[in-house]
C-alpha positions as CSV (number, residue, x, y, z in Angstrom):
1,X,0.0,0.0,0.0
2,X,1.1,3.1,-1.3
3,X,1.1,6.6,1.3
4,X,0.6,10.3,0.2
5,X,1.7,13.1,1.8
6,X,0.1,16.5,1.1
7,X,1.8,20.2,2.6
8,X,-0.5,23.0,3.7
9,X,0.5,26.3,3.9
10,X,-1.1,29.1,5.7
11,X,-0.7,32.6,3.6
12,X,0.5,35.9,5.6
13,X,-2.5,38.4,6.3
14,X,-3.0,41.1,3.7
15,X,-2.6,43.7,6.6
16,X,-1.9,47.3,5.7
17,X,-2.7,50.8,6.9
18,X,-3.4,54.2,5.1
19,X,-0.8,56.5,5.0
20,X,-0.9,60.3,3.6
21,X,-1.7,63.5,5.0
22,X,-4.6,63.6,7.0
23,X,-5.5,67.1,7.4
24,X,-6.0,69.8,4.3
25,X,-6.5,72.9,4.4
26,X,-8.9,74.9,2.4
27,X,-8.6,74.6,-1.9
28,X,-5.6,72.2,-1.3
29,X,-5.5,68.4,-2.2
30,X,-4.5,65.5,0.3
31,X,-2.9,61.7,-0.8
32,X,-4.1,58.4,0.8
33,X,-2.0,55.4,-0.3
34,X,-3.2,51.6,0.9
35,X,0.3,50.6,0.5
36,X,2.4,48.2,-2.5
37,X,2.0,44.5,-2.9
38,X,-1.7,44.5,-3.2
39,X,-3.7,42.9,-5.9
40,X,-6.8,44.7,-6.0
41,X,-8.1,48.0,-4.0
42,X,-11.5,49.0,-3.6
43,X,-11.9,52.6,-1.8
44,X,-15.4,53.7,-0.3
45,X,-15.4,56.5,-3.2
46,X,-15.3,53.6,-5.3
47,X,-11.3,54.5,-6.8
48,X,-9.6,51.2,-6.9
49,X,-6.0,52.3,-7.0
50,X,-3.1,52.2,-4.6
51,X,-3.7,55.9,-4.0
52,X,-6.5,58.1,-4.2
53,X,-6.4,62.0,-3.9
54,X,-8.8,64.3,-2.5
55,X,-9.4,67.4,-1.4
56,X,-12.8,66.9,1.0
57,X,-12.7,65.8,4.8
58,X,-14.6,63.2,5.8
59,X,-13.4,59.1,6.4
60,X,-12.2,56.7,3.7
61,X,-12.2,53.3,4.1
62,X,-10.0,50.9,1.6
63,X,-10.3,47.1,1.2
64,X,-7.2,45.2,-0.1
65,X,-6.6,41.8,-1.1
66,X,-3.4,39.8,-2.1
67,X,-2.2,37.2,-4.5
68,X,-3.7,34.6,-2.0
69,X,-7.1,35.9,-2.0
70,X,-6.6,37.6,1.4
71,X,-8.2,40.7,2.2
72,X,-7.9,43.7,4.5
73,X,-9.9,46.8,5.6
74,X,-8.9,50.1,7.0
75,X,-9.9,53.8,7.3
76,X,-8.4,57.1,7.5
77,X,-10.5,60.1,8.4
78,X,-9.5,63.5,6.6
79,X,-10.0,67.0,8.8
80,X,-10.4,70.3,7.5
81,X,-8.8,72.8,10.1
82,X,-11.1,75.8,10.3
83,X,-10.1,78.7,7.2
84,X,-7.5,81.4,9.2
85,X,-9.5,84.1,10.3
86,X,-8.8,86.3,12.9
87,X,-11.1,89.3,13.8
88,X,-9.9,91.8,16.9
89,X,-13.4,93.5,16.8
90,X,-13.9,97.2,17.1
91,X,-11.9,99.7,18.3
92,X,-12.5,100.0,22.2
93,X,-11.9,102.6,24.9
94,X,-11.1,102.2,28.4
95,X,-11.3,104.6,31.8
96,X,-7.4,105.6,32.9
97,X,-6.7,102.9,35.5
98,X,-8.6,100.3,34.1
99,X,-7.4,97.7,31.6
100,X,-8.7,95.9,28.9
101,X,-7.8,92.3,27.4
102,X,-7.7,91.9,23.6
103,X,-8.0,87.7,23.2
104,X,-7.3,86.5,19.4
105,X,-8.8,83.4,20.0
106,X,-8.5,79.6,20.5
107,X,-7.1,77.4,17.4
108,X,-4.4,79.2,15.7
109,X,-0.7,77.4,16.5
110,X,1.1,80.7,16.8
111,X,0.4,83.9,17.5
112,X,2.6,87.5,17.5
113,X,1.6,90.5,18.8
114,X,2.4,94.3,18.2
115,X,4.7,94.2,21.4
116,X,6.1,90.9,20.3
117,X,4.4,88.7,22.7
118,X,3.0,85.2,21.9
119,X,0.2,84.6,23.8
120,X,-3.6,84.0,22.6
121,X,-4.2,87.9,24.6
122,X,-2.6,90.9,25.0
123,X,-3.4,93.4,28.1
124,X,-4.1,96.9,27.7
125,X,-3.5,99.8,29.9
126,X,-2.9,103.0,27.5
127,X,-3.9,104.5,24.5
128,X,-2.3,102.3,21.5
129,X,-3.1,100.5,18.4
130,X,-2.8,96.6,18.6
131,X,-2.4,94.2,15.7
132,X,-1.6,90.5,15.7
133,X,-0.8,88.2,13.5
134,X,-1.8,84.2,14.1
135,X,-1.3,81.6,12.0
136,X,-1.9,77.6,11.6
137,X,-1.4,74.4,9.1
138,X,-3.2,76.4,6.9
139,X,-1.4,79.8,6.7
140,X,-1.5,83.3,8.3
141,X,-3.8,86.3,9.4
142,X,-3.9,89.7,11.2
143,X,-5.8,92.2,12.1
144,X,-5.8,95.6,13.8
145,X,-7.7,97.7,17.0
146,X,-7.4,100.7,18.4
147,X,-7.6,101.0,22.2
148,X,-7.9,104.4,23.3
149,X,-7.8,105.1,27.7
150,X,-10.0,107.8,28.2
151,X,-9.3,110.0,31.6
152,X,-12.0,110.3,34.0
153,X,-14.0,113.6,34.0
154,X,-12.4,116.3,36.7
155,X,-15.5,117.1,38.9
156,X,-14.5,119.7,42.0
157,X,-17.3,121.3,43.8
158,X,-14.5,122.3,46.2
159,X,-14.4,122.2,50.3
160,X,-17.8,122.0,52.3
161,X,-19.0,126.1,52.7
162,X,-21.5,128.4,54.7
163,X,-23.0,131.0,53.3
164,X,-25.6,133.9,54.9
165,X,-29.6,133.4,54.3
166,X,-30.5,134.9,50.8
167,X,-27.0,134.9,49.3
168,X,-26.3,131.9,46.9
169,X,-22.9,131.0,44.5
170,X,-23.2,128.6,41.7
171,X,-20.7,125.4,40.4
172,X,-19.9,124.7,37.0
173,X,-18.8,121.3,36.5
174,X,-18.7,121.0,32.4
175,X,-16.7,118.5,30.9
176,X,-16.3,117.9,26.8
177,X,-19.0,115.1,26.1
178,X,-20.5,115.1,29.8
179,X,-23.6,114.2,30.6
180,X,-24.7,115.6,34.6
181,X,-26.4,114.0,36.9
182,X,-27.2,115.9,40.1
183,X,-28.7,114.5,43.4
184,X,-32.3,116.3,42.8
185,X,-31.9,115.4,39.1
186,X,-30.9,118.2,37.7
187,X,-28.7,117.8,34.3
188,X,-27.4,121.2,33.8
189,X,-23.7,121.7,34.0
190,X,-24.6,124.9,36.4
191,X,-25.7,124.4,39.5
192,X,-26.8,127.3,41.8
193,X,-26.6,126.8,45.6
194,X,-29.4,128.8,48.1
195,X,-30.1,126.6,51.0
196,X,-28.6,124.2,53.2
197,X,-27.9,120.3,52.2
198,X,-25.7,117.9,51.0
199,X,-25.2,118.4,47.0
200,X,-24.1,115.7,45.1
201,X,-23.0,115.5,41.2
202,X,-21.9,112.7,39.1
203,X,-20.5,113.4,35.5
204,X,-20.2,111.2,33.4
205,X,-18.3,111.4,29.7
206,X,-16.8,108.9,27.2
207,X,-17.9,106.3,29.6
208,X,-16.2,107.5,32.6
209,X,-17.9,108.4,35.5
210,X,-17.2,111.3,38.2
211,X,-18.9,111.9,41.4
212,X,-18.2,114.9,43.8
213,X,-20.2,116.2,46.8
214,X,-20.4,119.6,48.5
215,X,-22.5,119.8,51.9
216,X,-23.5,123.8,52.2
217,X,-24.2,125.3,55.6
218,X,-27.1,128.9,55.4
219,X,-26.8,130.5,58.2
220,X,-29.2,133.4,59.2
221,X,-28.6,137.2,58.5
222,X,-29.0,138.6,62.1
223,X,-31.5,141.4,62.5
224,X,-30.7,144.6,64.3
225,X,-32.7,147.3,65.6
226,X,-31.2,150.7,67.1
227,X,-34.6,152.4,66.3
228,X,-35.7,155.6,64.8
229,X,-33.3,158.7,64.8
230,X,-33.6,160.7,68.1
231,X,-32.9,164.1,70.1
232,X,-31.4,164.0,73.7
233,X,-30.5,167.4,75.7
234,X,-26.5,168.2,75.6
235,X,-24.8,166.0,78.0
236,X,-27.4,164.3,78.4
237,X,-27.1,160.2,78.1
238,X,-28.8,157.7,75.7
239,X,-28.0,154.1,75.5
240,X,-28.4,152.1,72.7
241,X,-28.6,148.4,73.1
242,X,-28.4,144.8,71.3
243,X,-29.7,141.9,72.2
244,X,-29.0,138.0,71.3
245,X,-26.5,135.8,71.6
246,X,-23.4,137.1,68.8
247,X,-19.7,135.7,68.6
248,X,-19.2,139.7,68.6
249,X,-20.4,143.0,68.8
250,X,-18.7,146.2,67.6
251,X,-19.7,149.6,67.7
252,X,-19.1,152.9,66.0
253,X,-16.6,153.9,69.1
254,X,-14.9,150.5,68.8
255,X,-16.9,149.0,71.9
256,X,-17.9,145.6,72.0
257,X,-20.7,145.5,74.8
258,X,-24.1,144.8,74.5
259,X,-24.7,148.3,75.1
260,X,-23.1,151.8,74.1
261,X,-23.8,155.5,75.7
262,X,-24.5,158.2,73.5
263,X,-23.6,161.8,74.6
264,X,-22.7,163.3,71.4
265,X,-24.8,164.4,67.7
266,X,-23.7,161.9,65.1
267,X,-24.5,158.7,63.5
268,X,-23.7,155.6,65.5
269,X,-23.8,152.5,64.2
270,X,-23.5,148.4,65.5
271,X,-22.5,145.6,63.9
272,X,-23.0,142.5,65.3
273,X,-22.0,138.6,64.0
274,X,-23.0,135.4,63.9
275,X,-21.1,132.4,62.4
276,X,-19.9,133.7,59.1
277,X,-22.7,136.5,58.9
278,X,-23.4,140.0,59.8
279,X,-26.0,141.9,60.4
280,X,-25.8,146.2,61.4
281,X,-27.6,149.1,61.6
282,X,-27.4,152.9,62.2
283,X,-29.0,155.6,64.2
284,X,-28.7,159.4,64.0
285,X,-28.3,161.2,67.7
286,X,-29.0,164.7,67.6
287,X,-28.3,166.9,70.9
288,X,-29.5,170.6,71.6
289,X,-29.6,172.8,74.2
290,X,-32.3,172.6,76.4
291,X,-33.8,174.3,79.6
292,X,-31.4,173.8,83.0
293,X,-34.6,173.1,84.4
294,X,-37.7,171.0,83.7
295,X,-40.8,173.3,83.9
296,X,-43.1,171.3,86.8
297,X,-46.5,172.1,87.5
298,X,-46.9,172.9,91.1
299,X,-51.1,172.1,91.8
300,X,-52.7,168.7,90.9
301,X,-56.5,167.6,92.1
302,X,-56.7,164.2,92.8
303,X,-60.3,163.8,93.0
304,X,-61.6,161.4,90.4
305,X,-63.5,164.3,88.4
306,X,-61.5,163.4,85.2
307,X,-59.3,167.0,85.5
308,X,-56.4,167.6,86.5
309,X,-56.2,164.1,88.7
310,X,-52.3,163.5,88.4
311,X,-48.9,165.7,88.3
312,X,-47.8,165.3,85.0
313,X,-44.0,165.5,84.3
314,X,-42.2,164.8,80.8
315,X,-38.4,164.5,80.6
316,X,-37.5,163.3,77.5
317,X,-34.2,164.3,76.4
318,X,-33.2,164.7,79.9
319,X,-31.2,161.5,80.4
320,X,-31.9,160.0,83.8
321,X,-34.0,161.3,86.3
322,X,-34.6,161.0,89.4
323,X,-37.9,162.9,91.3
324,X,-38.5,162.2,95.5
325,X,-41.5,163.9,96.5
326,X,-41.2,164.3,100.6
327,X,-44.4,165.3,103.2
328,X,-43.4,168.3,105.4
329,X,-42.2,166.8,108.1
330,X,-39.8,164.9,105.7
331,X,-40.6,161.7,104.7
332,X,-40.6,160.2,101.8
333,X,-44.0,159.4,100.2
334,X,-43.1,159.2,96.7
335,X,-40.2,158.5,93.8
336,X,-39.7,157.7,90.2
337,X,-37.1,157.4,87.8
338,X,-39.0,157.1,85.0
339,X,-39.1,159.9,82.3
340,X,-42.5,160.3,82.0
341,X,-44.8,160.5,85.3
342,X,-48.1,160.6,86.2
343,X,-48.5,160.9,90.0
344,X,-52.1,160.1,90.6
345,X,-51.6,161.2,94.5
346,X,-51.0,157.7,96.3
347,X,-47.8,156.7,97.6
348,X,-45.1,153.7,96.3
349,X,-47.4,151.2,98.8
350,X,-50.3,152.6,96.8
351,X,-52.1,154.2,99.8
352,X,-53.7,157.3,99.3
353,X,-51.9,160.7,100.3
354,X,-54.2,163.3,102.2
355,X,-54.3,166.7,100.7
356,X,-51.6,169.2,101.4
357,X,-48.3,170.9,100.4
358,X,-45.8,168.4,99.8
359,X,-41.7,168.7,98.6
360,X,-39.9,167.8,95.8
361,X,-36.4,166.7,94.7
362,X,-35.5,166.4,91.5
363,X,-32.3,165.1,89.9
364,X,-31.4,165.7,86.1
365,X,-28.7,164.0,84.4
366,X,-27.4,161.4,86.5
367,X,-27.7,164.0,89.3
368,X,-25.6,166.7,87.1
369,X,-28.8,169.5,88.1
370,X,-31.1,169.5,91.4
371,X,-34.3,171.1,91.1
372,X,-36.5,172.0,94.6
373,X,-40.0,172.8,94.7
374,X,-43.3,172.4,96.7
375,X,-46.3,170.8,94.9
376,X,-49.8,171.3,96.6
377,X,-52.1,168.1,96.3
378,X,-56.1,169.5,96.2
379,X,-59.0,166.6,97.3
């Protein structure tokens, strides 16, 4: 019996891969190649050669198959990095102090800026014009901004004031391009200031804002009286007089008391303050000559008849006075000081005075003249 022998082979794998570049850019063409040694190749476009070309992203798949009848299938996927464009925007300002980032954005493999740096931003603190220039697997781009810094407006309403009831002053804030905002909403560049508050005004222009405040103080005008113009008897004495409470008082002589004696003709005048605000007036004293001695009636009738019922005695323009009226035996029933009397009869204690002869005293000008005399009293 005979014996056969038969040999089996087992044929390689028709393995391969895809070579070729696998990224085009835009209106540019790419190679795949499935590799040599191959007997047939049957792409997904439906090429069947070693290589194919193309210009379109997307995945390709190739099946290969050998001498043996062995076959192989593999892909390649084609990308299509984004077309180079860069954009910087508009131009853009800024408020001095503040800065502001320019970013070129995310994708690009290299970047240059105007001040040589390489990063994807650039920061900006003044006034300049920025370009950059980026670029990737597909070629190079630029572009250009302006940045400008813009200074904030200059707002000075100046140091908290006072000022006097019914005087006002005014603030003009105006800045090129402002827009004003005051704190009753006013949005004038003027402002006038009457009464007391706190005053606030922002301004703003080219984007920048200023605010300033100003807190005003109105104070009242004091009032001052002297009174009308007057006459007084030579050497007499008339006082003028102030009242209220002042930080000062200053009169014509250079006094500064509440009160001031007048013994001469002339104007006379008092000025008085208060915080940052004065008030004054004037008087005219005029002096003559008059009698040494007051003229004093010397009969009065008590009686309640409506004539003649009190001692009537004027001494205006006398300066102080001083009248004692005494019984005969001495004693004194009566006295004033003021410069107009009517003496109905009764003494200081208000009890009634029995009819009679009675003596006076009378003292004129601080006691400068005495004048004696008798006064009858009639029931």
């Amino acid at each position: 019996t005979g014996t056969n022998s038969v040999a089996v082979s087992e044929n390689a794998s028709a393995m391969h891969t895809i070579s070729g570049d696998l990224s085009v850019c835009p209106n540019e063409n790419t190679t795949l190649d499935a590799g040599l040694g191959f007997n047939t190749y049957t792409w997904s476009n439906g090429e069947t050669t070693q290589q194919i070309t193309s210009n379109t992203a997307g995945t390709y798949t190739v099946t290969v198959t050998d001498v043996n009848g062995c076959s192989d299938t593999s892909s390649a996927i084609i990308t299509e990095p984004a077309q180079i464009i860069i954009n910087l925007g508009n131009d853009t300002a800024v408020c001095f102090g503040g800065a502001l980032t320019v970013d070129a954005g995310a994708g690009f493999t290299s970047y240059l800026w105007s001040d040589n740096s390489t990063n994807s931003t650039l920061t900006i603190t003044q006034s300049t014009q920025v370009w950059v220039e980026v670029s990737n697997f597909c070629g190079v781009d630029s572009d250009t901004t302006n940045v400008y810094v813009n200074p904030y407006p200059v707002v000075d309403l100046g140091n908290d004031t006072a000022i006097c009831d019914g005087e006002s002053f005014s603030k003009d804030v105006f800045n090129i391009g402002g827009i004003y905002n005051w704190s009753d909403g006013s949005s004038l560049r003027t402002y006038e200031f009457t009464t007391s508050g706190i005053y606030m005004v922002t301004v703003t222009a080219n984007g920048c804002s200023t605010m300033d405040t100003l807190d005003l103080t109105v104070y009242e005008v004091p009032e001052i009286n002297l009174g009308e113009d007057t006459l007084i008897c030579n050497k007499a004495v008339f006082e003028l007089s102030v009242t209220g409470s002042w930080d000062s008082i200053l009169w014509s002589d250079g006094s500064t008391g509440p009160t001031y004696a007048v013994q001469e003709n002339g104007t006379q005048w008092v000025e008085v303050t208060y915080k940052i605000c004065k008030g004054s007036d004037t008087i005219f004293v005029s002096t003559e000559n008059c009698e040494t001695y007051a003229e004093m009636p010397n009969i009065f009738t008590p009686n309640g008849d409506g004539k003649n019922d009190t001692w009537n005695l004027y001494f205006d323009g006398y300066g102080e006075v001083e009248l004692t009226v005494l019984s005969k035996w001495g004693r004194e029933v009566y006295q004033s000081t003021d410069l107009e009397i009517h003496w109905d009869g009764n003494s200081n204690s208000g009890a009634e005075l029995p009819a009679g002869v009675y003596y006076y005293v009378l003292k004129l000008n601080r006691g400068d003249k005495k004048q004696n005399g008798v006064i009858t009293l009639l029931r």
